[in-house]
C-alpha positions, 0 to 999 in steps of 0.5 A: 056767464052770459056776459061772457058768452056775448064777449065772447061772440063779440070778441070771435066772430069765428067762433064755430070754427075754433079748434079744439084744445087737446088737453081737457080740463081734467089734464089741466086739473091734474096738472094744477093739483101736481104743479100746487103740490110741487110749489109748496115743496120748493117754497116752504115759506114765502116771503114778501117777493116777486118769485117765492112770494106773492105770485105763489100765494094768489096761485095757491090761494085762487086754486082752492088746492089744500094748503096748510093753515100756517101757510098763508098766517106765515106769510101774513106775518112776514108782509106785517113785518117787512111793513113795519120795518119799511115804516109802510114804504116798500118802494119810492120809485116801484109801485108796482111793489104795492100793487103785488103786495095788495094783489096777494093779500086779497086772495087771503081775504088780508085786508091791505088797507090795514097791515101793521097800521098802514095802508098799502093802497094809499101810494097808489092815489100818487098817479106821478109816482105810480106811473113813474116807473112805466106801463107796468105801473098803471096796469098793475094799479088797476089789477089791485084797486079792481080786485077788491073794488077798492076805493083810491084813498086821498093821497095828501102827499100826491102831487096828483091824486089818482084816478082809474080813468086816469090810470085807464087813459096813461095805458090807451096813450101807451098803445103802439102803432102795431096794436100791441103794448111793450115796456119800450121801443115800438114792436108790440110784446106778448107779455105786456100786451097780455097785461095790459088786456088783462087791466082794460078787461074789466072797462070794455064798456068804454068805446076807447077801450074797446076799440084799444082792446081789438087791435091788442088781441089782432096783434097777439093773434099774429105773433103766435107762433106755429106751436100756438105760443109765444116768444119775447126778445125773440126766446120763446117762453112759457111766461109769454104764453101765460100772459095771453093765455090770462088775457083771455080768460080776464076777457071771457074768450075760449082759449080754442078761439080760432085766432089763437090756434096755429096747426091745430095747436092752442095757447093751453096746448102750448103751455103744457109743452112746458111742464113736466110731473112732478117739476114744474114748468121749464121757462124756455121752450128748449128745455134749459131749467126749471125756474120759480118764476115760470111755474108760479105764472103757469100755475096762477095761468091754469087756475085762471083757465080753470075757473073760466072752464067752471064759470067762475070769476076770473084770476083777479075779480076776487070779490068770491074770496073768504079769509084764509088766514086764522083768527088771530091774523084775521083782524088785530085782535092782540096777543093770545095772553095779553090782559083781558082787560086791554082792548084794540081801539077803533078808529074814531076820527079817520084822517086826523092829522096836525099842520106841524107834522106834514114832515116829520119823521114820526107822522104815520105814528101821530096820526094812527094814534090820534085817529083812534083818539089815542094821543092828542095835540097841544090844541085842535091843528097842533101837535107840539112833536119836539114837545116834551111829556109829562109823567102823567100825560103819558099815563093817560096816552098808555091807558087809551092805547091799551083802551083800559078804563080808568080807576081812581087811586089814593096811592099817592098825594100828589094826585087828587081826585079832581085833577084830570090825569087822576083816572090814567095815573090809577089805572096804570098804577093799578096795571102795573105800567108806571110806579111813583117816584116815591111811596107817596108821590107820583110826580105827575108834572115831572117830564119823562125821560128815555129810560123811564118810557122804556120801561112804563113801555115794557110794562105795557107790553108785557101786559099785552102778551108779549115777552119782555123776559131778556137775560143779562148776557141779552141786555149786555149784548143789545145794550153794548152796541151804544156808546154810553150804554154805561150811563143806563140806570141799571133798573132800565136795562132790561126794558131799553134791551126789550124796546131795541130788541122789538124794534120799539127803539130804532137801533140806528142810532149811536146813542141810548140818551137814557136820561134825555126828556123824551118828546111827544113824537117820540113817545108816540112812535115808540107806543104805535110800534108797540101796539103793532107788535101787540096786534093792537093796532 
């Protein structure tokens, strides 16, 4: 709290003749608490987006109002699911996606370095790519790395891989002539300039920044209009307002600072013009509608100024969060009937990766599995991924993804107990996952086809917990939509359907090939896609 008084001082060398704000912070608390309540009622379930999403939780979530358990599982389970349908890519060109991503789930106590097995910090180690898209893309960068104290991962795929200074350095060349920031043109605007505080706050220590912070807050002192808020494009809007009124608090300053009070009236005092019981906040000043977007930024806005008020961390220094999220989403501990015995496999060798996967399709799959010591290469730097499987290395790959412990079998005579695979075929035999090819015989040499992995597949799953029941009417329905479905041995139609239907098999494909030796890459990607639909992973 002294830190920010100093700020403060510094920052306001006028600060015994501040105005004070006519709204008191049980005005504000009385809002927030109305504004909370009305959010939840109009965004029943958000979901991974800009309004209805992201900026909606990290309000909720910074304000400590009462929400719903379910609430924040639901979206959990919507980010895990727009994850894995995007194979970790949110966004080729707008990383700013990431940043708000990792943003909302760090005010959950979500760790976004693993959602459904991908890591959404990494695109932020691609400084070209992250700075692509303009000013946005830095500020936000640091608002999100900042928020947990992240480390910016290695990026091997980066031209350029990230730093913070560099991030730091990409918005000071932004700063215009007029002291301001704007996402283009050369006369400053409030919105960005107030984000772009808000990403420098933390840096103030740096003389650059310091300096580049004094002239911002020069300038959006002089664009404030008479009723002490603040208009873009020429509109006057609560979102502008807000945005200053976050740079302030992410600086330390009172809102009642003299620079930012016109005819007594202050950005706090401004913004509440905008609210009205029971409906939120209006975007434009006029009155005209409510809008999703105004009252998410006036409410995580208010929560800001209300934990600067209490002598809290501020909106976006979230190291004070704890998880809101239940136990089961709290970390991939897999289904609640899965097996006892089936276990999450921990990381063992972070980074693994194979020289003949750098761009194939199915890389992420490889190399999480092969991380957690889960599936190997043909040696230590090659994978083989167009490779064909035996029938008993995919025994051994589905018993150390479901982390079983081995158990020898005499069930088959082809399988002695000297051989390698003796241990994986006998614990998947004995769970269920595979059969033999006959009553005595396991074929352990024969290659695996399509149709033989989608049902061991099925089998696994079930034994994680999950529900791999489909009725004829479902298989037809999955299954019709291929060409030469008709081709499918009848044993396997119920477990292709399950696979297609849980996205284990891509559907974007014309046909099923059911009897096509299924290789290494593929057999990897369908149990990674497995597991994260198990929570295993």
């Amino acid at each position: 709290m002294l830190l920010i008084i100093l700020i403060s001082m510094f920052l306001n060398p006028n600060s015994a003749k501040a105005a004070s704000t006519s709204a008191s912070i049980k005005d504000v608390d009385r809002v927030v608490a109305d504004t909370a309540a009305f959010m939840l009622s109009t965004v029943k379930d958000p979901q991974v987006g800009s309004v209805g999403g992201e900026w909606a939780i990290i309000g909720l979530a910074r304000s400590g109002y009462t929400v719903p358990q379910r609430y924040y599982d639901d979206y959990y389970s919507h980010v895990e699911q727009v994850v894995t349908a995007n194979r970790g890519v949110l966004s080729e060109k707008k990383h700013t996606e990431y940043s708000r991503l990792i943003l909302a789930l760090r005010a959950i106590g979500a760790d976004p370095a693993n959602v459904a097995g991908y890591n959404l910090l990494m695109p932020l180690g691609d400084y070209d790519k992250t700075v692509w898209q303009g000013i946005n893309g830095p500020i936000f960068a640091l608002l999100a790395l900042d928020s947990g104290n992240y480390e910016i991962p290695f990026n091997k795929s980066a031209g350029t891989h990230a730093t913070r200074e560099m991030y730091i350095d990409d918005i000071l060349s932004q700063q215009l002539k007029d002291g301001g920031f704007a996402l283009s043109g050369i006369a400053a605007d409030p919105d960005v300039t107030g984000m772009a505080i808000q990403a420098l706050a933390k840096y103030q220590n740096r003389t650059s920044v310091k300096a580049a912070i004094e002239k911002a807050i020069q300038t959006l002192s002089r664009l404030q209009d008479d009723d002490g808020g603040y208009a873009s494009l020429g509109v006057k809007n609560v979102e502008s307002t807000v945005q200053v009124l976050m740079a302030l608090c992410e600086l330390g300053m009172p809102l009642d600072d003299s620079r930012f009070a016109k005819n007594g009236k202050t950005i706090l005092d401004n913004l509440l013009t905008y609210y009205t019981k029971g409906q939120g906040f209006r975007h434009n000043a006029d009155g005209s509608g409510v809008t999703g977007m105004s009252t998410e930024q006036a409410l995580y806005g208010l929560v800001n100024y209300q934990r600067a008020a209490a002598g809290r961390s501020s909106l976006y220094r979230m190291n004070d969060v704890a998880s809101l999220l239940s136990t089961n989403h709290q970390a991939n501990v897999g289904l609640p009937n899965k097996h006892k015995d089936v276990q999450v496999m921990p990381v063992v060798e972070s980074g693994k990766t194979f020289s003949d996967i750098r761009e194939h399709a199915n890389k992420t799959a490889i190399e999480a599995l092969a991380a957690r010591g889960i599936i190997s290469g043909i040696n230590a730097t090659t994978f083989a991924p167009n490779q064909s499987m035996t029938r008993a290395e995919f025994a051994a790959v589905m018993t150390k993804g479901l982390g079983l412990k081995p158990k020898a079998t005499n069930a088959f005579k082809d399988i002695t107990p000297a051989s390698w695979y003796s241990g994986a075929v006998g614990t998947a035999y004995a769970y269920g996952i595979v059969k033999g090819t006959s009553t005595a015989a396991f074929s352990p040499n024969r290659t695996i086809s399509k149709q033989e992995a989608a049902v061991m597949i099925a089998n696994a799953a079930k034994l994680c917990g999950m529900n791999t029941a489909l009725g004829t009417l479902e298989t037809r329905d999955m299954l019709a939509q291929f060409g030469d479905y008709t081709k499918t041995a009848e044993w396997a139609r119920a477990a292709l359907a399950f696979n297609y239907r849980e996205n284990i098999l891509s559907q974007d494909v014309w046909n099923i090939e059911p009897t096509a030796a299924v290789k290494r890459a593929e057999i990897a990607d369908m149990l990674y896609r497995m597991l994260i639909a198990a929570k295993l992973l």
